[in-house]
N, C-alpha and C positions, 0 to 999 in steps of 0.2 A: 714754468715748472712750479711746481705746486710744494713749497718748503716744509710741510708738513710729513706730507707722502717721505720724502728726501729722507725728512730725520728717521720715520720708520724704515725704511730702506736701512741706512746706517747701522742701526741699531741689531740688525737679523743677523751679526756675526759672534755672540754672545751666549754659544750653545745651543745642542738641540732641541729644548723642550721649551729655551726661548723664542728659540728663530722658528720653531714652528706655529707656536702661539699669532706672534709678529705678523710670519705672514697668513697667518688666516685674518688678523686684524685688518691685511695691508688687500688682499682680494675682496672684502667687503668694501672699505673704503673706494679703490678702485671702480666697484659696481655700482657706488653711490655716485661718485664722480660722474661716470659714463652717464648717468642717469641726468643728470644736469648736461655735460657738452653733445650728449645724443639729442637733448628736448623732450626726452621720454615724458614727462608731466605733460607739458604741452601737447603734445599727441594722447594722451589722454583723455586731458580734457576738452581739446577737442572734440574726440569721441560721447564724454559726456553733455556738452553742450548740444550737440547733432541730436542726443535720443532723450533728454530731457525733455522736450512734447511729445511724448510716448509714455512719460513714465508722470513724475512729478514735475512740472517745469519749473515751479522755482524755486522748491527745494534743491531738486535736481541740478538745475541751472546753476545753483550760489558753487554747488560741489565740484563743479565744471570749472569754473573761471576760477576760483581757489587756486585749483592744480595751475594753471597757467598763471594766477598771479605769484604762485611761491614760487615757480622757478623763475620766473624777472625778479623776485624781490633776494632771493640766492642768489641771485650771477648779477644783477646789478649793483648788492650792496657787498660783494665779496664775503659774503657769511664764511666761517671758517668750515673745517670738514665736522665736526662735530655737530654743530648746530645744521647743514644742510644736510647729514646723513640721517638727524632724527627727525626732520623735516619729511624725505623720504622712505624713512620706514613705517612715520605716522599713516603716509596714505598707502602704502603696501598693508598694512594692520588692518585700515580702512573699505576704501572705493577703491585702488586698482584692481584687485580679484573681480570686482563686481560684475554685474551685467549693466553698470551704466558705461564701463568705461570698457565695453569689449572693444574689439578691432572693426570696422566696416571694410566689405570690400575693396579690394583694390581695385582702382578705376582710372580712368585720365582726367587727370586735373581741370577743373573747370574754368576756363580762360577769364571770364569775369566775376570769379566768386567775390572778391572783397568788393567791386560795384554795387552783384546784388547786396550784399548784407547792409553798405551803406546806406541803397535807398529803401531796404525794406524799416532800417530806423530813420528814417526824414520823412516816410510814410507816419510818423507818428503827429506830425503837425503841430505840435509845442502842446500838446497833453500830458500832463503827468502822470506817469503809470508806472504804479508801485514802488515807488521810491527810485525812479531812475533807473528800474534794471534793465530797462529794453537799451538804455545806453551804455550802460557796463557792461555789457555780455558783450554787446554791440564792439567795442571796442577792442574786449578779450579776442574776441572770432577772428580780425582783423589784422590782429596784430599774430597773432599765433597761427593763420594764412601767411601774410608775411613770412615769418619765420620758416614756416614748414611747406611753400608752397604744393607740395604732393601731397599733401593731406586735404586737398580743397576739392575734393570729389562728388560727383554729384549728390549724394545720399546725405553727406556732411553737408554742403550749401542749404538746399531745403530743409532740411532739419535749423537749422541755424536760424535763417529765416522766420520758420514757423514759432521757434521759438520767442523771436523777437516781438513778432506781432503779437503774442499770446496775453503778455502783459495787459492790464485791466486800470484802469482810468483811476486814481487814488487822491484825494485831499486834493482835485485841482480846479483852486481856486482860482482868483484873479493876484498877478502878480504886485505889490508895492511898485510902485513907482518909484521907492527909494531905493530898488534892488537894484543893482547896474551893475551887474562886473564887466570887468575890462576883455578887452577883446579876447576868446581862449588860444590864439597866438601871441599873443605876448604874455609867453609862458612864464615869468616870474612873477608879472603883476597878478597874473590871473590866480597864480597859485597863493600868492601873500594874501589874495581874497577868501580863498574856499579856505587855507590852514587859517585865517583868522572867526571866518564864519562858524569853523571847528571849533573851535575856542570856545567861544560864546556860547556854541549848543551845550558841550561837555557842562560848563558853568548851569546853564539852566534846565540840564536834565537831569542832575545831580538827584538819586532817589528813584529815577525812572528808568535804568537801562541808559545803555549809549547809543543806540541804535540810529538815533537821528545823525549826533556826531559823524561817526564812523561811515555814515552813509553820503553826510557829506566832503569826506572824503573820497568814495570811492565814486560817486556819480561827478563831483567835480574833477577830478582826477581823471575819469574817463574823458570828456572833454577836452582838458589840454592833452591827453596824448592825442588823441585824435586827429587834433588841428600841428601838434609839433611831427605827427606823420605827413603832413602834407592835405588832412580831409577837413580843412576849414570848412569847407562847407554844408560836410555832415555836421562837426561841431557846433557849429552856432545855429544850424536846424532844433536844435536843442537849446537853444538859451532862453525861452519862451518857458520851456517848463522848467530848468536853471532854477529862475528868477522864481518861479510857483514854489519850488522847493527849499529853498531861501527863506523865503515868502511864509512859509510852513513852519520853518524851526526857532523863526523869530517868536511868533508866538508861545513857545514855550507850551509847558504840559498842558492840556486840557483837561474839564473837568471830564472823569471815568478813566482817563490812563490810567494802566494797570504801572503799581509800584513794582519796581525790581531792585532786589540787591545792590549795592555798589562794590565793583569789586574790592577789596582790600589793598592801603598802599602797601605798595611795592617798587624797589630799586631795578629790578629785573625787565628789561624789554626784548622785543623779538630779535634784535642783533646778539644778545647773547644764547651762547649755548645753553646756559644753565636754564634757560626761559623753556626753552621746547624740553629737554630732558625732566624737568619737573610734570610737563603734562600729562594726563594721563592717556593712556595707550588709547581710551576711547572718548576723547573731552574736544572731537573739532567742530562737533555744534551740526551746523551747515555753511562751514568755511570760514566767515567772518574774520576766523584768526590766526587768517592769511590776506586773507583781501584787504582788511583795516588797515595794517601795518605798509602792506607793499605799496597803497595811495599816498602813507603817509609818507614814509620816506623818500617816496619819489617827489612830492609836492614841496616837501623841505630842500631836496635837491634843487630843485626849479627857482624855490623861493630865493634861496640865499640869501639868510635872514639872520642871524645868529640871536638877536635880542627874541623872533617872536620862536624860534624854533626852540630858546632856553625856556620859557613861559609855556609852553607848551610841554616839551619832555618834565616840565614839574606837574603837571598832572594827565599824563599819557596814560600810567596805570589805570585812569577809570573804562580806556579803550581796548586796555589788553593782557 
């Protein structure tokens, strides 16, 4: 039972121009709620990731896996109703109306969609392509199949697919040989790798955007869920380009990076409310600030780390 809901319940005996107020408070809330225990996001983006190769893929694509990373990053970290109903109205404001995220056909489920999706990313053969999204989308499709098995229709598979392979060969080098992470089943070590390799991007891209950081969260992060679902062996099909990407951010800025702002310190992070209600109705970029936050939390979970996860939340604000 949700303690929240309760107190306003409580509260609707307090007069009529109260109790009316209350409960039109309390039927939004409600519909926010539904909105998360139905998976409504995750069937969205679903939908969005499916026709993202139709429209912009990686634009499209980042707006996709967004939606499914914010509803695991609300019902995993137990956001309160404040912070997931503004969560929820950002993409109502946004991409649900849209035409990326209409409905497709209803269909019968396709027996081996999370198969394909798996080998059409191990079809990538440790190439890095565009910063790992063929393996983050990859993941999102996967796990948001799981969750919503009926949603895995044929129109939604091929789309998924296409979209994975769409991805384009980026900065792939030859990996360090000093690059080695630990197996991405042994979910804590792996994670105390990528939130530290975090670290160190944030530190030397200080001036430039955080983009590397943040992305080394959410492609490292892709991996360990992957292997902690059971698909070790798409996982570490990836550790080949992992390590290129690794490989990548040790190097630091290069000459022609374009300069970026740094965000502004700030006490405020995505577990609170105050965070999402300051944003502005139209500031979600192409997701990023949902996707950054929900690898990160999760990978601090994984890590159980308290010293590197305090080091860290001391300069999280240049990520969010």
């Amino acid at each position: 039972m949700n303690p929240s809901l309760d107190r306003r319940r409580f509260a609707m005996g307090s007069g009529a121009l109260i109790s009316g107020w209350l409960l039109a408070g309390d039927r939004q809330s409600n519909a926010e709620e539904r909105s998360l225990t139905e998976k409504r996001l995750v069937r969205l983006g679903l939908n969005a990731l499916a026709r993202a190769p139709e429209m912009n893929y990686f634009a499209d694509g980042h707006r996709g896996a967004s939606m499914i990373s914010a509803h695991l990053m609300c019902v995993d970290n137990g956001f309160d109703d404040v912070a997931a109903g503004r969560i929820v109205q950002l993409f109502d404001l946004n991409w649900a109306p849209s035409k990326l995220c209409e409905p497709f056909p209803e269909q019968d489920p396709v027996p081996d969609a999370v198969e394909q999706v798996g080998k059409a990313l191990a079809e990538g053969g440790g190439v890095l392509r565009e910063v790992g999204h063929d393996a983050i989308f990859a993941m999102h499709a996967i796990k948001a199949f799981r969750m919503l098995p009926e949603t895995a229709t044929p129109e939604r598979v091929a789309g998924i697919c296409n979209l994975i392979k769409a991805f384009k060969p980026w900065r792939d080098i030859q990996p360090d040989d000093a690059v080695d992470p630990p197996p991405f089943d042994d979910s804590q070590a792996a994670s105390r790798f990528i939130l530290q390799e975090a670290s160190d991007a944030i530190d030397r891209f200080v001036g430039y955007g955080q983009g590397f950081a943040g992305h080394m969260l959410t492609f490292g992060q892709s991996l360990v869920e992957l292997a902690a679902m059971g698909d070790v062996e798409w996982a570490e099909s990836c550790r080949t380009a992992f390590r290129k990407y690794v490989t990548v951010t040790r190097l630091g800025p290069q000459p022609g990076d374009r300069k970026i702002k740094d965000h502004p310190l700030s006490p405020l992070r995505p577990r609170d409310a105050e965070y999402w209600q300051k944003r502005g109705d139209k500031t979600l970029g192409i997701g990023h600030v949902f996707k950054y936050p929900y690898g990160y939390y999760d990978l601090l979970a994984r890590a159980n780390d308290p010293e590197l996860a305090s080091r860290l939340d001391a300069k999280a604000y240049h990520l969010f």
